[in-house]
C-alpha positions in Angstrom: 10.4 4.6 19.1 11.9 7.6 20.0 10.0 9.6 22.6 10.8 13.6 22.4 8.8 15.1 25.0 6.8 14.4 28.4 4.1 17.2 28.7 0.2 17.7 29.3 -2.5 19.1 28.4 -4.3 22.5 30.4 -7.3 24.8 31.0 -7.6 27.1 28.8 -6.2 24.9 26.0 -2.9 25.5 27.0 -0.1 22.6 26.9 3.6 22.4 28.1 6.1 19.8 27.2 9.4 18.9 28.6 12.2 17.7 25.9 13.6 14.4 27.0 17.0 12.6 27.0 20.4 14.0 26.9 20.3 17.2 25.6 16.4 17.6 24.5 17.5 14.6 21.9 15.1 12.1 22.8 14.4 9.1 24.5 14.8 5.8 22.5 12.7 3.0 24.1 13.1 -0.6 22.4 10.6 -3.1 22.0 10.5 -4.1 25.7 11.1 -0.9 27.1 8.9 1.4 29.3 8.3 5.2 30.2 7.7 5.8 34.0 7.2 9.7 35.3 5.9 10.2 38.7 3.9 13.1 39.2 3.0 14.7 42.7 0.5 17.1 43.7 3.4 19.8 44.7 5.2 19.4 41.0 5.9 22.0 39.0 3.8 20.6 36.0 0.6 20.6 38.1 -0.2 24.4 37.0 1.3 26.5 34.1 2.8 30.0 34.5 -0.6 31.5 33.8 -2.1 29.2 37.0 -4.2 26.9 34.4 -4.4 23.7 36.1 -2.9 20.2 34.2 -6.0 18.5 32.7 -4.0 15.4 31.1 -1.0 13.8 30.3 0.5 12.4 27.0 4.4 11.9 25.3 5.3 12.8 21.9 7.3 11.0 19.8 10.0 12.0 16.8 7.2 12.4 14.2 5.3 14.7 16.2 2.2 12.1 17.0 1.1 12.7 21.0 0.2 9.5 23.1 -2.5 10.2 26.1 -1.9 8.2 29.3 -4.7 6.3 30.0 -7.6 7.3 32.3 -4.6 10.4 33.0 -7.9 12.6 33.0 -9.2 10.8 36.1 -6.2 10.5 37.7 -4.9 14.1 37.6 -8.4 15.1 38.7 -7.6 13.0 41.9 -3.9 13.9 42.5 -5.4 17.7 42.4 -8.1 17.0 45.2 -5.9 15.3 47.1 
């Protein structure tokens, strides 16, 4: 699988998406392999440029098809309140 971008969801219906690997080409993970991200409360990604809060969480791979972390809902909810 080859993972393109790391993005979320926001109010508003908004979403933002970072391209992954070398040069926005992609992140190829192998049958084994694993996607971490930290988030923090202070991150960039928290808010958009319009000041719409992150609402969840997901990757998208080559074919376009988007991947939700699980429970990401919940747990952006609690990294906002702090």
């Amino acid at each position: 699988m080859v993972l393109r971008l790391f993005g979320g969801d926001y109010e508003g219906e908004a979403l933002l998406g970072t391209y992954l690997g070398e040069k926005g080409a992609g992140l190829r993970l192998g049958e084994s392999d694993f996607f971490e991200k930290t988030i923090m409360a202070d991150n960039s990604m928290c808010m958009d440029l319009e000041g719409n809060f992150l609402i969840r969480v997901w990757v998208e791979d080559s074919t376009g098809r988007r991947y939700y972390f699980k429970k990401s809902t919940e747990q952006v909810k609690s990294l906002l309140q702090g």
